[in-house]
N, C-alpha and C positions, 0 to 999 in steps of 0.2 A: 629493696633489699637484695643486695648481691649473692654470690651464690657461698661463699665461704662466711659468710655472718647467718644463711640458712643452714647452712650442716651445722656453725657452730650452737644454732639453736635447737637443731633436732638431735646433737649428742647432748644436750641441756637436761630437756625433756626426756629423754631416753635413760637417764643416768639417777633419775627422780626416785627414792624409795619406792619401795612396791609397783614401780612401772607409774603411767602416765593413767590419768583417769579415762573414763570415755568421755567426758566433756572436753578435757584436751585434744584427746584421738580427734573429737570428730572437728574440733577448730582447725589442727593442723590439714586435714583432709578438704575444710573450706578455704583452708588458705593457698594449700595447692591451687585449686581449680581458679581462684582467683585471679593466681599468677599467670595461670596457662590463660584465659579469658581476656587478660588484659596487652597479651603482645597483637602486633599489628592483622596479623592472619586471621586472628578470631573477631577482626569487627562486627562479620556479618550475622554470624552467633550473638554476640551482646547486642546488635542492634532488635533483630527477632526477639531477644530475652526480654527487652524490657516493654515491649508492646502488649497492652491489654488485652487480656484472652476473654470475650463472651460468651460463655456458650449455648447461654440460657434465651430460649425464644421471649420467653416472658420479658427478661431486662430488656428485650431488643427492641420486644413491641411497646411496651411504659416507654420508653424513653426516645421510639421514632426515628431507629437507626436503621430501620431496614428503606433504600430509596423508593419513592412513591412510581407510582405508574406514567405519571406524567413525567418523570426525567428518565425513566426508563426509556422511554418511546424517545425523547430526544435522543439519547445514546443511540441509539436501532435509526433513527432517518437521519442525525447531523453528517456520517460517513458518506451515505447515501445522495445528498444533497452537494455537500461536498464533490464525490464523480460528477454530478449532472454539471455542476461548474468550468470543471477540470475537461468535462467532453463538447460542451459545448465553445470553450477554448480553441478543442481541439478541430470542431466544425469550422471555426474562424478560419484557423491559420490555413485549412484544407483549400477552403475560398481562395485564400491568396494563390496558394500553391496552382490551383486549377489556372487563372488567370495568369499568372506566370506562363504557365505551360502552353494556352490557347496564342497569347502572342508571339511567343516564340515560335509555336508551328507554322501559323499564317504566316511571321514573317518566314519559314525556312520553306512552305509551300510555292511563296509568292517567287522567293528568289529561287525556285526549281524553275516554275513555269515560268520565269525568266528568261535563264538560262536556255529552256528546250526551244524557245520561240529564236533565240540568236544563233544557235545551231540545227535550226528547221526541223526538229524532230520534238516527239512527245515525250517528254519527259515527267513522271510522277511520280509521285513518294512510294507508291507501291514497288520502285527498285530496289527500297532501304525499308521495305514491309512494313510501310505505315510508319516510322520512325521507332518502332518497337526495339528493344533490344532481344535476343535470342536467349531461350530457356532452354535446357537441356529436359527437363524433365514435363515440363510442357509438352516439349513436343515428341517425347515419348508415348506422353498422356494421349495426345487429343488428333495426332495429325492420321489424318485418314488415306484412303487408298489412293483416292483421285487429288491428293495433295503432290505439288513438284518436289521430289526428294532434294532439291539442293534448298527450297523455300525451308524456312524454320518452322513457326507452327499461325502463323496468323487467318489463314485459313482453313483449319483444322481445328480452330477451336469450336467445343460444342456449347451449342446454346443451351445456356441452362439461365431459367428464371431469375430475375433481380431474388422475389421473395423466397425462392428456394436456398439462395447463398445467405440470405440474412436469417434464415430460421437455421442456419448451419451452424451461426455463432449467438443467436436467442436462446436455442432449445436448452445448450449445456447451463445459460445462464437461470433460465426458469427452474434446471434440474437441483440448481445449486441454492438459490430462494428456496425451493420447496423441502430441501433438508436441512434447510434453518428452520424454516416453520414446523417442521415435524420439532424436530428438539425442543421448539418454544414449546407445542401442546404439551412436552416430555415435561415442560417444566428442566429443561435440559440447555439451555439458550445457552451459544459457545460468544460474547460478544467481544471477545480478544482476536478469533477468526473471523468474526463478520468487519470489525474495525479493517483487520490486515489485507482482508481480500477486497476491500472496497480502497486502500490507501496504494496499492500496486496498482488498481484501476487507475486510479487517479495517476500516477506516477507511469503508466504507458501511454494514454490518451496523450497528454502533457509532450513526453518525448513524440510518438506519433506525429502532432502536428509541428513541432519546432523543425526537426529533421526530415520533414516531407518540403516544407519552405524553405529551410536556407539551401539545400537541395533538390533540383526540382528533375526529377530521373523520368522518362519516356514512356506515357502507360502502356500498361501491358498486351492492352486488345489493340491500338492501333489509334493512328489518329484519325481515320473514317468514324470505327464507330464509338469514338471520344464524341465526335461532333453528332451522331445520333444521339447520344446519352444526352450530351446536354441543349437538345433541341435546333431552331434556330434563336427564339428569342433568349435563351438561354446564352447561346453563343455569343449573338451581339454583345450583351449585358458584358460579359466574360472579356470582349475583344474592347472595350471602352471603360476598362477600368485602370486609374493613372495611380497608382499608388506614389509614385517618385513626384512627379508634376504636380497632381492633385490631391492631396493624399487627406483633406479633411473631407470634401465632399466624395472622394473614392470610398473611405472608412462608412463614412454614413449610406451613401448606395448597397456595401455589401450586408452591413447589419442588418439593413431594413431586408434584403434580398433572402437573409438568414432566417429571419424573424419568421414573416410572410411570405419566405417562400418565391417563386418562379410559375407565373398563371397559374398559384394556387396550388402548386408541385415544390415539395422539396426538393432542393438541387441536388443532382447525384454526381459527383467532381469525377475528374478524372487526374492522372498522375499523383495521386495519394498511394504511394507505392511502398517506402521503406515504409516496414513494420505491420503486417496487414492487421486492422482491426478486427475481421471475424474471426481472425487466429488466434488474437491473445484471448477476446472475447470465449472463447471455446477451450482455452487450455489453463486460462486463469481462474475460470469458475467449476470447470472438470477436476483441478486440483482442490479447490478449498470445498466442493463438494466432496470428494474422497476422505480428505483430511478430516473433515467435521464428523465424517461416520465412526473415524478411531477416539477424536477428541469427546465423542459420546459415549463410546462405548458396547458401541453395536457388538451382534455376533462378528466372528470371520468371516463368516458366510455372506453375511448383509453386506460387508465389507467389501468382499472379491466380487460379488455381482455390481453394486455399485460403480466400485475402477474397474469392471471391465466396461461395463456403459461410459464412464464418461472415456479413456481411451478410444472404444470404437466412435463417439461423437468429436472425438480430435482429430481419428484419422478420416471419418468421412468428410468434415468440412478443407480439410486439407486437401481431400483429393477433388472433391469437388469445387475447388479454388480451383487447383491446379489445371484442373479437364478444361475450367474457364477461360482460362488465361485471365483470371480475375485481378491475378499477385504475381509478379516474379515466385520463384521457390525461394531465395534469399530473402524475399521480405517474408515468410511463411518460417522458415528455420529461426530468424533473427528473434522475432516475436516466442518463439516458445522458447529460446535461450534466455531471454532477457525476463519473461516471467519465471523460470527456474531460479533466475539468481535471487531477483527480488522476494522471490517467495524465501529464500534464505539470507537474505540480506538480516544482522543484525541491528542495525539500524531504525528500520523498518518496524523488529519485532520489537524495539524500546516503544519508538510511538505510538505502538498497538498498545502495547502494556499502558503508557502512561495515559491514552485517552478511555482506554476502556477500564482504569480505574473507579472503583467505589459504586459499578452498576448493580450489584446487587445489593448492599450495605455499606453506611457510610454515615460520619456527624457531619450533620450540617452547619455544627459550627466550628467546626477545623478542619473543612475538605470542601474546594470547587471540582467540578473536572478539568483535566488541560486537555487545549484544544489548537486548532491551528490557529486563533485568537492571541493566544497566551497563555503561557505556561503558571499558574497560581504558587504563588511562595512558599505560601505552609498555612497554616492556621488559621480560620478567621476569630472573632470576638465572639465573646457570650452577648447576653443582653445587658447584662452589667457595663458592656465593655471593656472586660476585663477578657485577658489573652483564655484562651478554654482548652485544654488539656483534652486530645482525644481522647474519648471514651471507646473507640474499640477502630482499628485498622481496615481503612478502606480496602474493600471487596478486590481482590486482583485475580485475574485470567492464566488459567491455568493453560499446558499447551506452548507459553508464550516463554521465552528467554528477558527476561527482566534484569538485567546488569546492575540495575540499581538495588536491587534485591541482594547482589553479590557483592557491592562493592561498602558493606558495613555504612553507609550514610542513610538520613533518612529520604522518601521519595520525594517533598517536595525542598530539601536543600542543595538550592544552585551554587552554593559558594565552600564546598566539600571537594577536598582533592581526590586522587585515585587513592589514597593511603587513609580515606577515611577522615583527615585533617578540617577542621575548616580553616579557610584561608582569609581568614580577616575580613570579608564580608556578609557578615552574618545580618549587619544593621539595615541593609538592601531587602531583606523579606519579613521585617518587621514582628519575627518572634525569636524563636534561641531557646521555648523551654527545653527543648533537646540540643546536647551539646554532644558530639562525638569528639574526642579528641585520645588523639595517638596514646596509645598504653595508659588508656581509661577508661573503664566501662561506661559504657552511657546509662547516663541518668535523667528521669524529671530534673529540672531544673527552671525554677520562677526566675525572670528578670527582673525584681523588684528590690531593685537593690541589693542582689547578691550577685557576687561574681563568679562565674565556674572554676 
């Protein structure tokens, strides 16, 4: 109805002997809200409107909506299992990276001591410091008194423990598990931030190793104690691997090497540089530990001691990288830019949303979860086999920016434009009782022979 066929209805009405009744009043009052509900801006209202509210424990336990323990716990390890994937990827590509870099020193060693034997003098890598590149803040860090001021910092670095640098970036990770686990005792479980902080994991490990390999940058301690790190049997293995030449028995040597190991020793690489892993390891679980304190609902107080702990375990493991010369500072800065973004990555926070959907309640017969398997259409079947009407709206994670949530379609309809429309492929997810269409509130609707 237009807008001069409404005024000439409400001067209609108006002009009624003794005024309009309240049964009129309040038709006209629904027919306004009507109108307003049904332009494009209000989808996300009429989509919320028409979703079934339960609020009674009792329907919820009769009828077995609330998710069992057992896909609970899937929820809580699939993330989980997922990093262990996405790291041991990252272990891979490391390997290659290390070997890249072992042939390329030998050969730039061999053609030093070359070189020094045809010009009768000694010449060794130690003029170009191990092959190292120069840190500014390294050698701020670490270089000591009886170091040569024009040298940068390769003798100057201080020996600090393999296991002291790797509890640099454990500790904050233990500290970040253990305020999930308190929340679970709370009966308080945030699984929208445990999904997000484990899906950044996943997504720095991932980058880490691509960008360590097609890249292969100079480690940072040197190449002397490159080659202590990785032994000699270590080395050989490392100096006889063909990836270009032989590249199916190359693959199968460094697996097994990965597998089991180096005399029983996991390999410790060298020139895995861009992006340090005890850095994001230490700033990405420092953050989604802080976060989870507010997403619970802790005091201020719990709060501010909390990020002040995990802060000081960002800045101690950075410095004690840095005292290392374990990282460039640039792979140290890069890594905690790149977990800031991703922790605000919209994106990011959709995927959290849509896998950590229906963890707490949910029907089991119109809700799967979506995973990095597959994303689930909509709805599944009764026992009948007949299409099944949710009885109450899958469980969502609060904390989390949910787009779908804003954009008036339902969460599992792939084939909805930004305008809330569907676009003609409704018959691809194989239900449709909810139909959203432009300047019409959603309704139930059976596809059984009725058209919307």
């Amino acid at each position: 109805m237009d807008e001069d066929k409404r005024q000439e209805l409400k001067t209609t009405i108006q002009s009624m002997p003794g005024g309009p009744s309240e049964e009129v009043k309040q038709l006209l009052v629904l027919a306004e809200i009507y109108r307003l509900l049904s332009t494009k801006e209000m989808n996300a209202v009429r989509r919320a409107a028409v979703y079934p509210r339960l609020l009674s424990k009792k329907y919820m336990d009769d009828k077995e909506l609330y998710t069992p323990l057992w896909k609970q716990a899937w929820y809580v390890i699939f993330p989980v299992l997922l990093f262990m994937l996405c790291f041991a990827i990252q272990s891979f590509f490391l390997h290659i990276a290390t070997a890249f870099y072992v042939r390329y020193m030998d050969r730039l060693q061999n053609s030093v001591e070359s070189l020094g034997a045809k010009v009768g003098s000694t010449v060794d890598l130690a003029a170009v410091e191990g092959g190292e590149l120069f840190d500014l803040v390294a050698r701020m860090a670490a270089t000591n008194s009886t170091s040569d001021p024009t040298e940068a910092v390769r003798d100057g670095n201080i020996k600090i423990p393999m296991i002291v640098l790797d509890l640099s970036g454990i500790i904050p990770a233990f500290l970040c598990v253990s305020c999930f686990a308190y929340s679970f005792v709370q009966k308080r479980f945030h699984i929208g931030l445990w999904y997000k902080t484990f899906l950044i994991a996943c997504c720095m490990a991932i980058m880490k190793g691509v960008l360590d390999v097609v890249t292969v940058l100079p480690d940072s301690i040197g190449w002397q104690q490159c080659k202590d790190r990785l032994g000699e049997v270590g080395l050989q293995k490392m100096l006889h691997r063909h990836f270009f030449t032989d590249f199916a028995h190359t693959m199968a040597a460094a697996i097994s090497d990965e597998i089991f190991g180096v005399e029983g020793k996991r390999i410790r690489y060298c020139a895995d540089m861009m992006i340090s892993g005890h850095t994001y390891f230490a700033c990405l679980f420092s953050l989604a530990a802080y976060k989870l304190t507010g997403a619970i609902e802790l005091t201020k107080r719990v709060q501010f001691w909390v990020g002040l702990l995990c802060a000081f375990c960002v800045f101690l493991e950075v410095a004690l990288v840095a005292a290392a010369r374990f990282h460039y500072t640039v792979d140290m800065i890069t890594s905690v830019i790149l977990v800031v973004l991703l922790w605000d990555s919209l994106y990011l926070e959709q995927v959290a949303s849509d896998w950590s959907e229906g963890y707490s309640w949910q029907d089991p017969r119109a809700f799967a979860q979506q995973t990095c398997c597959g994303r689930t259409c909509g709805p599944g079947k009764d026992s009948g086999g007949k299409l099944g009407k949710p009885r109450v709206l899958p469980s969502q994670s609060t904390h989390l920016i949910n787009m779908r949530m804003l954009s008036g379609s339902p969460s599992w309809r792939d084939d909805v434009d930004g305008n809330g429309a569907a676009s003609g492929g409704d018959e691809l997810c194989g239900q449709g009782f909810l139909q959203c269409e432009v300047c019409q509130p959603l309704i139930y609707q059976h596809r059984q022979g009725a058209q919307p």
